[in-house]
C-alpha positions as CSV (number, residue, x, y, z in Angstrom):
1,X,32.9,1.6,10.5
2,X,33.4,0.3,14.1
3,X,34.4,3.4,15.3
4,X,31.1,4.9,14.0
5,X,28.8,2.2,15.2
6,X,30.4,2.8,18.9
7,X,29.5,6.3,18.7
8,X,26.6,5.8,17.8
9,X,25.5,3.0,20.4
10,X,27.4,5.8,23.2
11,X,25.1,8.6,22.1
12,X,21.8,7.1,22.4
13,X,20.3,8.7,19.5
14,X,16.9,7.2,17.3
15,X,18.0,6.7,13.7
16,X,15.5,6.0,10.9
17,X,16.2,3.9,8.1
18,X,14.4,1.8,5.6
19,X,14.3,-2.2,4.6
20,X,15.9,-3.4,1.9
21,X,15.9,-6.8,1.9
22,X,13.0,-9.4,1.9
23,X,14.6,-11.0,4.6
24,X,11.6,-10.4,7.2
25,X,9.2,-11.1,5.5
26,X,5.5,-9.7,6.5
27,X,6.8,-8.2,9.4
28,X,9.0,-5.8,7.7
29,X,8.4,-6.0,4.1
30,X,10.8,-4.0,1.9
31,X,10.6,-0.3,1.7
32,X,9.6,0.0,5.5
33,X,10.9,2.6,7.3
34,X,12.2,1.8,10.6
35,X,13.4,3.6,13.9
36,X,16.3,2.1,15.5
37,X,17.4,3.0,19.1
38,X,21.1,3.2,19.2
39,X,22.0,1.9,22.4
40,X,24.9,-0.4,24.3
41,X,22.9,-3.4,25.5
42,X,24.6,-6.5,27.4
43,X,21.5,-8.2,26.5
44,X,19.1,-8.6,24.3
45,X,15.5,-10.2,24.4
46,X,14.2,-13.0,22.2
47,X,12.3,-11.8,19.8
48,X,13.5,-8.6,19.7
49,X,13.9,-6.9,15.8
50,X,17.9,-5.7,16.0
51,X,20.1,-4.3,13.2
52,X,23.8,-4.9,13.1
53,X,26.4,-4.7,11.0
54,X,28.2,-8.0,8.7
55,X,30.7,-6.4,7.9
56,X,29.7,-2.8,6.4
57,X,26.6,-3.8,5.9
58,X,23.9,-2.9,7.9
59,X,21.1,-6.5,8.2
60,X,18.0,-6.2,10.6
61,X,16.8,-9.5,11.6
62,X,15.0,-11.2,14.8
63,X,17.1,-12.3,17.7
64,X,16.3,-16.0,18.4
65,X,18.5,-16.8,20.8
66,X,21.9,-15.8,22.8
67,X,25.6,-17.5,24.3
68,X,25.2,-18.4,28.0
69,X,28.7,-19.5,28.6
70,X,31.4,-16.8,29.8
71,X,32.7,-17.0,26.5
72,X,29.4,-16.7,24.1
73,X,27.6,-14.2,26.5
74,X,29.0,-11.5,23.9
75,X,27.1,-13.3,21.0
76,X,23.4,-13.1,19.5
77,X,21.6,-15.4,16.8
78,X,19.7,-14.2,15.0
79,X,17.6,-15.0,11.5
80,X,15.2,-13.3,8.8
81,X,11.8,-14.3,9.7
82,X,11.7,-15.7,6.3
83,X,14.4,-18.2,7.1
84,X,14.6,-21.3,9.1
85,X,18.5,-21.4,9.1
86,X,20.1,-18.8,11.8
87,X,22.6,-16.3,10.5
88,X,26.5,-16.9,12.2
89,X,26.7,-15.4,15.6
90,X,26.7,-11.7,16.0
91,X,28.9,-10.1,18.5
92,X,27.0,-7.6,20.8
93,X,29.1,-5.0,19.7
94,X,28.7,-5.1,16.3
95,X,24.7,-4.5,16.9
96,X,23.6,-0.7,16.3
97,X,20.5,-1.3,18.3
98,X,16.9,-2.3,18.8
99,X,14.3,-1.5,16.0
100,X,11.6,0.3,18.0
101,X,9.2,1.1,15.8
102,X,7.8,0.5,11.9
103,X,5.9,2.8,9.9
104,X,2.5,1.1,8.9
105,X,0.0,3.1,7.1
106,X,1.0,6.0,7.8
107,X,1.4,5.5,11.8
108,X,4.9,4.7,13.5
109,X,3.8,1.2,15.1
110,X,5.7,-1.2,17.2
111,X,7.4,-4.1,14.8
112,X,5.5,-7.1,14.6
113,X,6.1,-10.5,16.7
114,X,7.3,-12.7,13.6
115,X,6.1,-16.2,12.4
116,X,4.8,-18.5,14.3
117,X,7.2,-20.9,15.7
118,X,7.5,-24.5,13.3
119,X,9.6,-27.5,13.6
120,X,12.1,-26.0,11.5
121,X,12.8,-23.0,13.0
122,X,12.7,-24.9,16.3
123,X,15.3,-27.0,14.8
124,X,17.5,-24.1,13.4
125,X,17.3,-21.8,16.7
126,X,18.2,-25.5,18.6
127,X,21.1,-26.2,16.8
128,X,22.4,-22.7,16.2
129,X,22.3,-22.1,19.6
130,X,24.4,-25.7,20.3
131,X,27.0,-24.6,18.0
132,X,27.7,-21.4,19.6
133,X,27.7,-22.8,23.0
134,X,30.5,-25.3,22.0
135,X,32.3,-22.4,19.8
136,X,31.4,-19.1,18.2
137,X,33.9,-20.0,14.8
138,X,32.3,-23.4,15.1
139,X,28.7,-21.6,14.6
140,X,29.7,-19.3,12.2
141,X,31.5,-22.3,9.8
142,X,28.0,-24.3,10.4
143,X,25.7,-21.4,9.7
144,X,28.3,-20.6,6.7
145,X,27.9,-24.0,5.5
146,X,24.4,-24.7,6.4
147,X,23.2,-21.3,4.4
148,X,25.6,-23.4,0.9
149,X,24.0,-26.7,1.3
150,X,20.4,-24.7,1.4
151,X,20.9,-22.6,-1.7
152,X,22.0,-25.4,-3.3
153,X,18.5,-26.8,-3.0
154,X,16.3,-23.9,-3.3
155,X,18.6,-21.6,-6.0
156,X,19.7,-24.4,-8.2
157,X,22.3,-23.5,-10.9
158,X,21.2,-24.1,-14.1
């Protein structure tokens, strides 16, 4: 699958796609078709829309914030704009490339600029963003075990 994605970042190319999830809320509710620009990118801007692969599966969420040090420059966060808790790091070169453009009513439309900024997510990007800086496992066993202790309050098991 790495293989592909690298080819496909290399070549440049626009591919469509369409949202499954629920993940992004109003900004890419599900069933919206996307355009992605495939593309190698050292960096990528806050607020961009990005999809990437976890493992083989393809996820399209917001970046909300990136590694400075030498060794986190190579790493995005990144989180659903339904979500206050930031997914584990993402290595740059597991992302496919920047979603460029939505179709909205019948008119391919740039994405949308996401949720208005609350404590929470303030609080989420913050530490995420802490985490990585001290250690990229560190952030993903925090995110990991931030996302359990979540569900375990909002999906309780019966």
């Amino acid at each position: 699958m790495q293989a592909l994605l690298t080819v496909l970042q290399r070549s440049g190319a626009i591919v469509e796609s369409e949202v499954h999830g629920s993940s992004m809320g109003d900004s890419l509710p599900p069933g919206t078709r996307i355009r992605i620009a495939c593309r190698e990118q050292p960096q990528y801007a806050r607020g961009a829309i990005v999809t990437f692969l976890w493992g083989a599966t393809p996820v399209t969420h917001r970046v909300v914030g990136s590694g400075r040090q030498r060794r986190t420059r190579e790493y995005l966060l990144t989180r659903g704009d339904r979500s206050a808790l930031c997914d584990p790091p993402v290595a740059v070169t597991h992302v496919l490339g920047v979603v460029t453009e939505c179709l909205q009513h019948g008119q391919w439309l740039p994405p949308g600029q996401g949720p208005a900024q609350t404590w929470q997510r303030a609080f989420g990007r913050a530490f995420g963003e802490v985490t990585l800086e001290i250690h990229p496992t560190l952030a993903r066993w925090v995110a990991a075990a931030a996302s359990r202790v979540y569900n375990l309050f909002h999906h309780p098991v019966a």
